[in-house]
KEVOTI-780214 format. One record per residue (C-alpha): x, y, z. Coordinates in steps of 0.1 Angstrom, whole numbers, padded with zeros to 4 digits, always signed. Layout:
XYZ/...
//
This chain:
+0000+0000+0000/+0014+0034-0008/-0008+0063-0009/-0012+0079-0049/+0018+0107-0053/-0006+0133-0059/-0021+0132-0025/-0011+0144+0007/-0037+0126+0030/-0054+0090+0017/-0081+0077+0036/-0096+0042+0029/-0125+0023+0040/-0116+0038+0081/-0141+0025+0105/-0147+0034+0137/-0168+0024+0167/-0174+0035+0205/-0189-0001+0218/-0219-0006+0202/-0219+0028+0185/-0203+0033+0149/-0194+0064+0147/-0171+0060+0115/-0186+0038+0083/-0163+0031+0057/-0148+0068+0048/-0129+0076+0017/-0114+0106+0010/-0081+0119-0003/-0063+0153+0002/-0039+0171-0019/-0010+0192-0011/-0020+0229-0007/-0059+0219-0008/-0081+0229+0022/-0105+0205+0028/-0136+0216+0047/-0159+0190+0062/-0197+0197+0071/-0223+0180+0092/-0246+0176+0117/-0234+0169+0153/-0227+0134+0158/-0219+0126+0121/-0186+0113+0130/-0162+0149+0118/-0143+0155+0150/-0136+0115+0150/-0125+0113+0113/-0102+0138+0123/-0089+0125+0158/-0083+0091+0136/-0060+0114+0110/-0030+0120+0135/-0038+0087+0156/-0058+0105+0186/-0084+0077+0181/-0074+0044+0166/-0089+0032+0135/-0112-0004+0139/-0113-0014+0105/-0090+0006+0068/-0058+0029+0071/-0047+0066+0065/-0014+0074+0054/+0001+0110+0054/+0022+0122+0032/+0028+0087+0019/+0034+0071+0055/+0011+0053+0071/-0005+0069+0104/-0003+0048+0135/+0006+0016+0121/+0031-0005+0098/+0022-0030+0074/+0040-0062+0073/+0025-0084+0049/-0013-0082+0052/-0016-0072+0084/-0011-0038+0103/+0004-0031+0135/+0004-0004+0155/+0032+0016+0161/+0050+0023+0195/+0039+0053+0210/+0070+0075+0206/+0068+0062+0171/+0029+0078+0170/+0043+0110+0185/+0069+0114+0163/+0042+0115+0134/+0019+0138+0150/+0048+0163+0148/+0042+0167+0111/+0004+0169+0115/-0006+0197+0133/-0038+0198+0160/-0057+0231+0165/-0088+0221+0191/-0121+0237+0199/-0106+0245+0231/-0077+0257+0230/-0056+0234+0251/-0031+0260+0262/-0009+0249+0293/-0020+0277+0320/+0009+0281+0339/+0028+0285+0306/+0036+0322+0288/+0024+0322+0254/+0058+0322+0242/+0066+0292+0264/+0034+0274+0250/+0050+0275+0214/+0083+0272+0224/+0076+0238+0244/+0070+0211+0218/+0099+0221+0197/+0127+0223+0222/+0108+0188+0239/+0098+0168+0210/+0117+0182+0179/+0145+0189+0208/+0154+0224+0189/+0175+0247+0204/+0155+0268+0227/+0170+0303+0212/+0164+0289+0177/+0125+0280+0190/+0120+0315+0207/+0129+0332+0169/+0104+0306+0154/+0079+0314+0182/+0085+0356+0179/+0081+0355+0139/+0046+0331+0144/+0029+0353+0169/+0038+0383+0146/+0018+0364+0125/-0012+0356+0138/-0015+0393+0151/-0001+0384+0189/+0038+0399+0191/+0029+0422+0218/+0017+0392+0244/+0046+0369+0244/+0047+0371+0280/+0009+0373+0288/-0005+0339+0301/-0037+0323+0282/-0056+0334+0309/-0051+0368+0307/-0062+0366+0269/-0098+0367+0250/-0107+0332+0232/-0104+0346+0200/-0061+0356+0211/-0061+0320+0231/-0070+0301+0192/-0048+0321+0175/-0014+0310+0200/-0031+0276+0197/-0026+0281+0156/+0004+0294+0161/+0016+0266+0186/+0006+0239+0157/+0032+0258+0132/+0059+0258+0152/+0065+0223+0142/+0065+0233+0108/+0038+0203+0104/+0030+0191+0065/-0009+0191+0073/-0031+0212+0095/-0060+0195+0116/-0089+0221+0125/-0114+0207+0144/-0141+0240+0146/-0119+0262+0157/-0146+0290+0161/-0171+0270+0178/-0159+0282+0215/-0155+0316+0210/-0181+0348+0212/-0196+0357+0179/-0170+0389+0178/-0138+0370+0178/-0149+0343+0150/-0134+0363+0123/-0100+0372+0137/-0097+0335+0140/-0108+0325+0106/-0089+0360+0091/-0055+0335+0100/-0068+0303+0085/-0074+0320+0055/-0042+0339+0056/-0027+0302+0060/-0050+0286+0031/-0041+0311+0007/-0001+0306+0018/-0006+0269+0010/-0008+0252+0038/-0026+0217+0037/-0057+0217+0056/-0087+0198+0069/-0109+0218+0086/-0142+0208+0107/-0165+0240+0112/-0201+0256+0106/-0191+0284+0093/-0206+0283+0058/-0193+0314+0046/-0154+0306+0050/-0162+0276+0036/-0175+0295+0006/-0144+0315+0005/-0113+0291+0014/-0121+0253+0005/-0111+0235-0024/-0137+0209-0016/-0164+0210+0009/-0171+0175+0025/-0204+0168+0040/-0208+0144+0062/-0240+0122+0080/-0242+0091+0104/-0203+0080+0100/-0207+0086+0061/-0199+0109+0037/-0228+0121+0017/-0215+0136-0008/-0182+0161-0016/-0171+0183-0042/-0163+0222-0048/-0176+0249-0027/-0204+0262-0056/-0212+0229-0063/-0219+0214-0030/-0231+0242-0014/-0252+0262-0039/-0265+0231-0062/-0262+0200-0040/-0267+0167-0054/-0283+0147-0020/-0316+0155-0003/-0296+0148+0030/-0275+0181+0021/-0302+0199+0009/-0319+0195+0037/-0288+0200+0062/-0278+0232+0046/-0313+0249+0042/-0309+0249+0082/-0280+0265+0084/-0273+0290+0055/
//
């Protein structure tokens, strides 16, 4: 198995269930380097698993993803797959970058020292070379001025944006959003999704999980959409969104544009 060289991320018949529940149903989908890749649903439709399954967070039950040509979490010796060690999982999620709903700043941790952490720790970079890295990223997500503030002293919308700029710092191949906006006030959505856009149009590889219709619209290559574990359908923004193919869309979206 090697994934096709035109694709960054190859997903193949993944399955995924909690006990009884299957979350995941056979999904299929391939990325491409520099695409954005935005995927729609309902809650419950299985996005923010797919995603956890990309870097390993949750393990696959049943297909494989490779990134960037490697397979994620596991090796293949023969027919069978089996999983890696865990410093062998970490060191893959260091090219495959996480931003969560939450956040997940370290509290007692300066902003700088949130960026700076993984790098020096898991990359094992030299701290002064990291604190350059750190001091250019927070320049630009819009943040130079609170190196030494602490997440709790920050809005949500600042808070996401040292979370984005913690994932770069690793210089990852791929970028993992999983809705990025959906914790924050209605006021500090768009600063949020001004640097994913700033990022999309650089070329970074992204998938993102959101409701936020409009910068789907504006930044996606394709727009995935999602039901009960399965992907409904997929294709470009103006198709998908504007002239959808599947009732289960047409329905979905006359809720929520």
């Amino acid at each position: 198995m090697s994934a096709p060289s035109d694709a960054m991320v190859e997903i193949r018949s993944v399955h995924k269930s909690f006990g009884s529940l299957e979350v995941l149903r056979g999904i299929d989908l391939s990325v491409r380097p520099g695409e954005v890749t935005v995927i729609l649903g309902p809650s419950g439709s299985g996005k923010s698993t797919l995603l956890r399954t990309i870097n390993h967070l949750e393990k696959v039950d049943q297909g494989w993803i490779s990134v960037d040509g490697t397979l994620v979490g596991y090796r293949r010796d023969g027919d069978k797959l089996y999983e890696l060690r865990e410093r062998e999982v970490l060191r893959q999620r260091t090219k495959i970058g996480f931003v969560f709903q939450n956040f997940n700043l370290f509290p007692h941790l300066t902003v700088l020292e949130n960026i700076i952490e993984a790098p020096v720790s898991a990359l094992r970079r030299p701290r002064k070379e990291a604190v350059a890295t750190a001091e250019k990223l927070l320049e630009r997500v819009g943040l130079a001025d609170r190196a030494a503030a602490y997440p709790g002293q920050l809005s949500g919308g600042q808070q996401q944006r040292v979370a984005i700029a913690r994932a770069l710092a690793l210089e990852p191949r791929l970028l993992l959003f999983d809705e990025p906006t959906s914790a924050l006030d209605p006021e500090l959505v768009g600063e949020v999704l001004d640097v994913i856009k700033d990022l999309a149009h650089g070329g970074t590889t992204m998938i993102v999980v959101t409701h936020e219709i409009g910068f789907a619209r504006e930044v996606a290559d394709t727009v995935v959409f999602m039901d009960e574990g399965r992907i409904v359908e997929q294709g470009p923004p103006a198709d998908l969104l504007d002239r959808p193919a599947q009732e289960r869309t047409r329905a979905f979206l006359s809720k929520v544009l």
